[in-house]
C-alpha positions in Angstrom: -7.0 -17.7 -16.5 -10.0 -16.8 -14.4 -11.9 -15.8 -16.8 -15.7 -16.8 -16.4 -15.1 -18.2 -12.8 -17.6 -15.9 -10.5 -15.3 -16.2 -7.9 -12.5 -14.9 -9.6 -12.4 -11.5 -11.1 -10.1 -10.4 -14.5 -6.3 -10.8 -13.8 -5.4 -7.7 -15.2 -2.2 -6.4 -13.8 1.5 -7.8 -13.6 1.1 -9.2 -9.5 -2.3 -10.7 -10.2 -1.3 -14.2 -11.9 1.0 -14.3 -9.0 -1.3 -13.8 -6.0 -3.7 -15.6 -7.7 -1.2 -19.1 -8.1 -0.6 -18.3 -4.4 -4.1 -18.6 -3.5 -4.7 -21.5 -5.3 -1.9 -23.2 -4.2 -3.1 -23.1 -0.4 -6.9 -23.5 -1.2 -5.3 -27.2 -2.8 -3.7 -27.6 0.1 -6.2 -27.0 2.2 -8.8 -29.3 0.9 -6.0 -32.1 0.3 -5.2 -32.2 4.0 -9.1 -31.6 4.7 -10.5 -34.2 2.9 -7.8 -36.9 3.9 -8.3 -35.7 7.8 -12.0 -36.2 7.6 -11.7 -39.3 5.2 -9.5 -41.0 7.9 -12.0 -40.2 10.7 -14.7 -41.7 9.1 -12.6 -44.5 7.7 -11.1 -45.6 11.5 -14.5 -44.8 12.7 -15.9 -47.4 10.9 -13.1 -49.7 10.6 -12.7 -49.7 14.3 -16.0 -49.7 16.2 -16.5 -52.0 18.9 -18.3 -55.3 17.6 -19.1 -56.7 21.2 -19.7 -55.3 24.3 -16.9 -57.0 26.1 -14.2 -56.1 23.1 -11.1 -55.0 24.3 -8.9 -53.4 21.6 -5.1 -54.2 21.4 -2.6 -51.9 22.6 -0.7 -49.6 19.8 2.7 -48.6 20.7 3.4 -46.5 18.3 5.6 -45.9 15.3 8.6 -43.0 15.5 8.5 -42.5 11.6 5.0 -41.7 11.5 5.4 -39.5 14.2 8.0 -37.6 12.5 6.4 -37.6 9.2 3.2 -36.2 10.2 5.3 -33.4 11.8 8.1 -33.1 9.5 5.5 -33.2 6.2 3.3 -29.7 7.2 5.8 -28.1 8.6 7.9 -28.4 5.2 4.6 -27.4 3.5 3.7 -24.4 5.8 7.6 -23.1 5.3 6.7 -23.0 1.7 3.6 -21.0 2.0 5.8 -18.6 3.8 8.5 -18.4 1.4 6.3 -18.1 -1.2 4.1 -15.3 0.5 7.0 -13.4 1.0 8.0 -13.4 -2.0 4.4 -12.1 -3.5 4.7 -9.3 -0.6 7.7 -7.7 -1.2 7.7 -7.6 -5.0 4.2 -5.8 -4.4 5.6 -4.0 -1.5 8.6 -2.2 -3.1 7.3 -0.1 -6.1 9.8 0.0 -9.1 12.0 3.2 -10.2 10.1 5.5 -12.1 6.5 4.6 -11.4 4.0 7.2 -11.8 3.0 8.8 -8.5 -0.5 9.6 -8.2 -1.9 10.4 -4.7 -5.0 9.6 -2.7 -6.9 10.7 -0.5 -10.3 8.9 1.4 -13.0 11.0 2.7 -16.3 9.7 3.8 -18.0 8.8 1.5 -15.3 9.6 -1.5 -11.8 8.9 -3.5 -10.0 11.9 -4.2 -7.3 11.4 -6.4 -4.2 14.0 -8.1 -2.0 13.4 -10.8 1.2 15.2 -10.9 0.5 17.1 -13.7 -2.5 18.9 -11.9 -5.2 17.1 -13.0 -7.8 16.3 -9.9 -10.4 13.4 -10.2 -13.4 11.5 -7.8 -13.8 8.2 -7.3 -12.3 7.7 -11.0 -8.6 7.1 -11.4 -7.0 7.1 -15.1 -3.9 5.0 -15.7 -1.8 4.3 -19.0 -1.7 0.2 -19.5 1.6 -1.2 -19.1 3.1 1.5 -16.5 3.7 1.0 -13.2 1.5 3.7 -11.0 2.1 4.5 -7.4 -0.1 5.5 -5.0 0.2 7.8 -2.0 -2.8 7.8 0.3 -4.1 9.4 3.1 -7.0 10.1 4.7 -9.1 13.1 5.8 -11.6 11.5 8.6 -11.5 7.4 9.3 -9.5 4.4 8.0 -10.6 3.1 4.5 -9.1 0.5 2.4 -8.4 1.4 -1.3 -9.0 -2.3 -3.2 -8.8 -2.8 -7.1 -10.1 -6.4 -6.9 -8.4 -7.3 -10.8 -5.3 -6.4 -9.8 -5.2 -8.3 -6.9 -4.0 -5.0 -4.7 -5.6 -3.7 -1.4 -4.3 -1.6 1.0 -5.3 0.1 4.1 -5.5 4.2 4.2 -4.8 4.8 8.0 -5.6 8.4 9.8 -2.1 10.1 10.9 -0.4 8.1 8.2 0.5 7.7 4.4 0.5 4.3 2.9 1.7 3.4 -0.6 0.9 0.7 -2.9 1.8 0.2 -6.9 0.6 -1.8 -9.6 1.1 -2.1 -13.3 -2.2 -3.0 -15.6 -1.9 -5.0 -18.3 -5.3 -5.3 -20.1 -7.0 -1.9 -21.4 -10.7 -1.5 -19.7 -12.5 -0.5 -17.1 -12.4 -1.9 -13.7 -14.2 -1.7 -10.2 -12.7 0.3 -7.1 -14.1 0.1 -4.0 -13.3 0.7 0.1 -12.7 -2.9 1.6 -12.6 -1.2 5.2 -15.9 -0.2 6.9 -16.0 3.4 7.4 -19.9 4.6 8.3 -23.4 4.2 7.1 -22.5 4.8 3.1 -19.6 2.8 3.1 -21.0 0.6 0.6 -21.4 3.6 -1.8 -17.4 4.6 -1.7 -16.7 2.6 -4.6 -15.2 3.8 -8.2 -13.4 3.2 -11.4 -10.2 2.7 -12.8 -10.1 3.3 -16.6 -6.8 1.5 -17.9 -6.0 3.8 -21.5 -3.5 3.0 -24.1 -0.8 5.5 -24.2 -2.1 7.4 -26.7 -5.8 7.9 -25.0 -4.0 8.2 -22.0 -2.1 11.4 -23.1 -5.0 12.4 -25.0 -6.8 12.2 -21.7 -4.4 14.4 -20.0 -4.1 16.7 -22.2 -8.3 17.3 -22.9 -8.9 17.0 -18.9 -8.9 20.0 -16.5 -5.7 20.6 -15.5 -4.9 23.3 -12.3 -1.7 23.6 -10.8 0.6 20.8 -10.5 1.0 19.4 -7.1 4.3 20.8 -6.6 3.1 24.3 -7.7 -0.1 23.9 -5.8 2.6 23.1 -3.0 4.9 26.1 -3.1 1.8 28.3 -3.4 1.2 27.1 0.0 4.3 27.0 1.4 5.3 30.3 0.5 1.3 32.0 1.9 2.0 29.7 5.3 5.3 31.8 5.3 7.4 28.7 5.5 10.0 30.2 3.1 11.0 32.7 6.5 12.8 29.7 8.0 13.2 27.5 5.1 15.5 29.3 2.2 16.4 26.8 -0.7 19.7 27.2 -1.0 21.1 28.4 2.3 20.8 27.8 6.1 18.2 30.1 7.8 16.3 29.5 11.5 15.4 26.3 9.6 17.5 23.4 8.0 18.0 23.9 4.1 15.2 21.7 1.9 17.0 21.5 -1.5 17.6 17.8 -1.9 16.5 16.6 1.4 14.0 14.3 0.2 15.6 10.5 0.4 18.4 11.9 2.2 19.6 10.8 5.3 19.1 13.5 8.3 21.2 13.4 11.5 19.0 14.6 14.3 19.7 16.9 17.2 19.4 13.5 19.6 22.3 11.4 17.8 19.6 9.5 15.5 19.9 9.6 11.5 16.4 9.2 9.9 15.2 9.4 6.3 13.8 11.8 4.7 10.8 9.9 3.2 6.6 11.3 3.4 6.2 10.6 6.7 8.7 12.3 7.9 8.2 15.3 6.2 4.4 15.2 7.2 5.5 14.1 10.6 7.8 17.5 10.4 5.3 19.5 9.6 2.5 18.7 12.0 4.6 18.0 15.3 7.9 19.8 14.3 9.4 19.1 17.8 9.5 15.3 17.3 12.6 14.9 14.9 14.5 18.3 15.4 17.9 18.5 13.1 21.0 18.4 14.3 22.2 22.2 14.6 18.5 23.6 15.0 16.4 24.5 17.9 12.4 23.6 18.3 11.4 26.7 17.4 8.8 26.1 14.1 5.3 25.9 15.1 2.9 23.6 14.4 0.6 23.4 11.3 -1.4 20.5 13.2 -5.3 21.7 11.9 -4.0 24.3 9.0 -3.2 22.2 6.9 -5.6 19.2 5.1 -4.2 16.2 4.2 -4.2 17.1 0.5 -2.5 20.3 1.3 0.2 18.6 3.3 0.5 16.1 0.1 1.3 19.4 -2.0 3.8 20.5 0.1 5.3 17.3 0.5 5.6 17.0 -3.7 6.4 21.0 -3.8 9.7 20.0 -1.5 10.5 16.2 -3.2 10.6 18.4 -6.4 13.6 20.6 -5.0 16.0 18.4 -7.0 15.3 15.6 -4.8 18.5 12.9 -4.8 20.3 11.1 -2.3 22.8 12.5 -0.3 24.0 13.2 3.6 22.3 16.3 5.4 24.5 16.5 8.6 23.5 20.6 9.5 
């Protein structure tokens, strides 16, 4: 649709039509309502200067409807805008079943990224077209802000924190990546690409390219050398709660509270173990704030998620 238009870059994933309509929509707007504010300005302006000195101009009282309709009108037109951007950001907020879940991680001046099956990239990211991908990000050092400009997607990677976002391409090629978030004196050179493969390349591509561990084995490696399997036995209660299945369930904590199981609270788990302590458990596991980098704490995370992860109560 954009095609050609400089300010405009390819639309080439399933949300970017969408945002792009969006935009367009309030950029119309915008210079509808700018053009008649300043047309009428310059319109009364001239239509009602003072001819004489002496001129007295006649008294307007008013008129209710035009009151109303000049308040009614945009505020009609702004609760649009809102319905419609709410819309936009909650379909490209919730990421469907089954998307591919790569993860991220920002480090001045670099993108680190791992795909499940073990393969490890920088500042290049490999995606099959029409699949939805999912990112998990996190970050080593400072805020960045991972931005794939055609497919209308840009999210912040905080410190402390994960963050998610997902897209689906839908044009094979190769497209620019950068950080939209200032982050030291080579920011601007934190920038990357996305090849988008057809299925076949794509498994082609994984299959030719280095391949390590998986995350989840790379995870369990470390979870068993930082001796976490002590506490933490799969299928039974030991001096810690059971992990089998716990990711996405819903945990009842020692206070009365029921949280879920999700990344960050895994990760908040790990790092500050006293702050959500399970019902039936004492504070007793000590902190891995320091040991453990944030790609480390990602392989865990995956290592546990893949203990036949499903939904269910956890109440010890």
């Amino acid at each position: 649709m954009w095609t050609g238009f400089p300010l405009f870059p390819e639309a080439a994933s399933t949300i970017a039509s969408g945002v792009d309509l969006l935009y367009l929509f309030l950029v119309v707007v915008s210079v509808v309502f700018s053009v008649g504010i300043f047309g009428a300005i310059f319109y009364f302006a001239l239509r009602y200067q003072r001819k004489t000195q002496d001129e007295v101009p006649e008294p307007i009282h008013g008129s209710m409807i035009l009151e109303i309709t000049w308040s009614v009108v945009p505020f009609l037109i702004l609760m649009v805008m809102f319905g419609w951007g709410t819309a936009v950001f909650f379909r490209n907020f919730h990421p469907p079943e089954g998307a591919t879940e790569i993860f991220v991680t920002g480090k001045q001046w670099m993108w680190k990224l791992q795909h499940p099956e073990g393969q490890r990239e920088i500042n290049e990211l490999h995606v099959p077209v029409g699949r939805a991908v999912k990112l998990t990000m996190a970050t080593e050092d400072v805020i960045h802000s991972f931005y794939i400009p055609a497919f209308r997607v840009k999210k912040d990677v905080v410190p402390g924190m994960y963050t998610t976002m997902w897209f689906e391409p839908t044009k094979v090629g190769k497209y620019h990546l950068f950080c939209a978030e200032y982050c030291g004196n080579q920011h601007s050179g934190m920038i990357g690409t996305v090849y988008v493969m057809a299925p076949p390349d794509y498994e082609a591509w994984l299959a030719g390219a280095p391949r390590g561990e998986t995350m989840s084995q790379a995870g369990e490696r470390l979870f068993q050398r930082l001796g976490c399997h002590t506490c933490h036995a799969a299928d039974r209660p030991g001096r810690g709660p059971v992990l089998e299945k716990v990711f996405g369930s819903t945990v009842l904590l020692a206070d009365g509270k029921k949280v879920v199981a999700d990344e960050m609270y895994l990760r908040e788990s790990i790092l500050r173990p006293g702050a959500k302590v399970v019902a039936g458990f004492k504070t007793q596991m000590p902190t891995f704030q320091g040991q453990i980098s944030e790609e480390g704490l990602m392989q865990i995370i995956a290592y546990i998620k893949s203990l036949e992860s499903k939904e269910r109560t956890t109440t010890q």
